[in-house]
C-alpha positions, 0 to 999 in steps of 0.5 A, a space after each residue: 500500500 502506498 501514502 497519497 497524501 501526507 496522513 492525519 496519523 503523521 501528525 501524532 508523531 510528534 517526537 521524530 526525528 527521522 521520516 522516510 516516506 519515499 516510493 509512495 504517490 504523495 502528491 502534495 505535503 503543505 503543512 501536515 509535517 510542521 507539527 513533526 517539531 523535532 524532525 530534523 531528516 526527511 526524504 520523500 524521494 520518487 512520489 508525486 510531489 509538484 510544490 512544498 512548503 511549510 516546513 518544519 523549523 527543526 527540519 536539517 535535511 530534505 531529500 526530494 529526487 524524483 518527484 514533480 516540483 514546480 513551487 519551492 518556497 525559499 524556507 525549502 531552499 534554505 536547507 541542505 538539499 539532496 
C-alpha cells in the first residue's frame, strides 16, 4: 500500500526525528509535517510531489529526487538539499 497524501496519523508523531516516506504517490505535503517539531531528516524521494512548503523549523535535511516540483518556497531552499 502506498501514502497519497501526507496522513492525519503523521501528525501524532510528534517526537521524530527521522521520516522516510519515499516510493509512495504523495502528491502534495503543505503543512501536515510542521507539527513533526523535532524532525530534523526527511526524504520523500520518487512520489508525486509538484510544490512544498511549510516546513518544519527543526527540519536539517530534505531529500526530494524524483518527484514533480514546480513551487519551492525559499524556507525549502534554505536547507541542505539532496
Amino acid at each position: 500500500m502506498q501514502l497519497t497524501v501526507f496522513h492525519d496519523i503523521l501528525y501524532s508523531l510528534k517526537n521524530l526525528f527521522i521520516l522516510s516516506i519515499a516510493n509512495n504517490t504523495i502528491k502534495q505535503a503543505t503543512g501536515a509535517s510542521l507539527m513533526m517539531r523535532k524532525l530534523k531528516h526527511l526524504c520523500m524521494d520518487s512520489n508525486q510531489l509538484n510544490s512544498l512548503s511549510n516546513l518544519p523549523p527543526s527540519l536539517e535535511f530534505l531529500s526530494v529526487n524524483d518527484n514533480n516540483l514546480r513551487v519551492v518556497t525559499l524556507q525549502v531552499l534554505s536547507l541542505q538539499v539532496e
